[in-house]
PATORKOL-278428 format. One record per residue (C-alpha): x negated, y negated, z negated; residue in one letter. Coordinates in steps of 0.1 Angstrom, whole numbers, padded with zeros to 4 digits, always signed. Each point is the difference from the previous one (the first is absolute). Example, Ala and Ser with C-alpha at 12.3 -4.5 7.8 and 13.67 -1.06 7.14 Angstrom:
// residues 2
-0123+0045-0078A
-0014-0034+0007S
END
This chain:
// residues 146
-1795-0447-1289X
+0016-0031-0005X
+0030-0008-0022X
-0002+0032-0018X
-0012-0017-0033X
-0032+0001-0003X
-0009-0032-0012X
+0029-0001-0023X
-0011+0032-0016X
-0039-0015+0002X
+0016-0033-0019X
+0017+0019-0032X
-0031+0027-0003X
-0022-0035-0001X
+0028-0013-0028X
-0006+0029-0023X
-0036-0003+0000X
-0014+0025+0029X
-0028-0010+0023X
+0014-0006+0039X
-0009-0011+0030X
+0020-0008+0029X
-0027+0003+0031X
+0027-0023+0019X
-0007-0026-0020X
-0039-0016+0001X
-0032+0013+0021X
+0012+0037+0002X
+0009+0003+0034X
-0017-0006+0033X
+0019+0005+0034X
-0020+0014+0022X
+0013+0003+0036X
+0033-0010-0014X
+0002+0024-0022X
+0000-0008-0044X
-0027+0021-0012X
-0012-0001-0040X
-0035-0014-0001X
-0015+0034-0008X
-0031-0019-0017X
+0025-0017-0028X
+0022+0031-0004X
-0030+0021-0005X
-0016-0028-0029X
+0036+0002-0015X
+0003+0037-0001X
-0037+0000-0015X
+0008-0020-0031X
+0002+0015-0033X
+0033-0002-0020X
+0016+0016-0030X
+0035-0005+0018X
+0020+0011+0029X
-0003-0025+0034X
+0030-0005+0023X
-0008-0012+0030X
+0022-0003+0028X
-0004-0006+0043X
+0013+0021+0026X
-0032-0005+0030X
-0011+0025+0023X
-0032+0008-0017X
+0015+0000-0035X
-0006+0044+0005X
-0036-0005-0001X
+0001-0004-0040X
+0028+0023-0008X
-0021+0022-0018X
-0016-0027-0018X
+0038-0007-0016X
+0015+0022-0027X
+0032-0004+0017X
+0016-0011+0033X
+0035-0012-0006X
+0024-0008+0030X
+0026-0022-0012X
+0032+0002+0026X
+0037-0014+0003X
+0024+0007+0025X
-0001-0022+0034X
+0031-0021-0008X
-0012-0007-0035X
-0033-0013+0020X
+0014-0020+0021X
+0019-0020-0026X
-0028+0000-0023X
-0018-0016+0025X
+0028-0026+0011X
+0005-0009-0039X
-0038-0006-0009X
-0014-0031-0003X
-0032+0004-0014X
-0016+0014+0040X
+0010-0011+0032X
-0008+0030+0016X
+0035+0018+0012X
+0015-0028+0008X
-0007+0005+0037X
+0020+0023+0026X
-0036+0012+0013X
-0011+0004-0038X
+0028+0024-0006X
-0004+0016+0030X
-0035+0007-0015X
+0015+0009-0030X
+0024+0024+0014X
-0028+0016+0022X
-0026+0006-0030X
+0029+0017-0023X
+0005+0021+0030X
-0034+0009+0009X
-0025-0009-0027X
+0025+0012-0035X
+0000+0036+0011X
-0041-0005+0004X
+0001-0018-0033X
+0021+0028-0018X
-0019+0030+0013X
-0032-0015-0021X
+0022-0013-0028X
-0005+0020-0034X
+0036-0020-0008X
+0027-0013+0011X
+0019-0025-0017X
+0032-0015+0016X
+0005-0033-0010X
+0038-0004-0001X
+0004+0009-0036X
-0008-0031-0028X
-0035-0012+0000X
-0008+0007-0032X
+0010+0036+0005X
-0023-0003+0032X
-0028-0015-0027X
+0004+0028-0025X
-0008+0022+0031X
-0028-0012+0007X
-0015+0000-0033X
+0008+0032-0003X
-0023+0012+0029X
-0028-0021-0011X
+0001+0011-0036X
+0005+0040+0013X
-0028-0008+0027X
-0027-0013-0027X
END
């Protein structure tokens, strides 16, 4: 779900020391027939490693439900379609948005693919309120999930 703040949040767990990864950024994904899929070899290696402290890892593909239960927590960060929209206008650090077919996209996947997303959600954060608040949040799940 783009422009809901994901990769902000990602960004300031990363500054206070947590272990992240942003499968839109590197070798994570593979399209396949058009479609983004996570490279369920690499997700599966990552999910295997040992560690003493919570991961974060963030992506919104179509296969991401095959490792649900292999996460402690699924957490659907949201924000209002207006707030979206202008998120995605403002940004600067992805081009993706900019486009009247990309927001058509965008507009069609918080129609059809949020309510999918927040039926297998074990949260729901909306993203309107400060980030560090939205931060604190998500610490809180990891460290109540462990």
């Amino acid at each position: 779900m783009s422009g809901v703040g994901k990769s902000t949040a990602l960004c300031g767990l990363a500054e206070r020391g947590y272990v992240t990864v942003d499968t839109d950024d590197g070798d994570w994904i593979e399209v396949v027939d058009g479609e983004p899929l996570w490279r369920e070899p690499l997700i599966d290696a990552l999910l295997n490693q040992r560690r003493d402290a919570p991961l974060f890892v963030q992506g919104t593909v179509a296969n991401q439900w095959r490792f649900y239960d292999r996460f402690d927590a699924v957490v659907l960060l949201t924000a209002p379609t207006e707030v979206v929209l202008d998120r995605l206008r403002r940004r600067t650090n992805n081009p993706f948005g900019k486009s009247a077919d990309e927001r058509a996209r965008i507009l069609a996947d918080i129609a059809e693919v949020e309510p999918l997303l927040r039926q297998s959600a074990t949260h729901e954060i909306d993203t309107t309120r400060p980030l560090p608040e939205v931060i604190a949040v998500l610490v809180g799940i990891a460290e109540t999930a462990v």
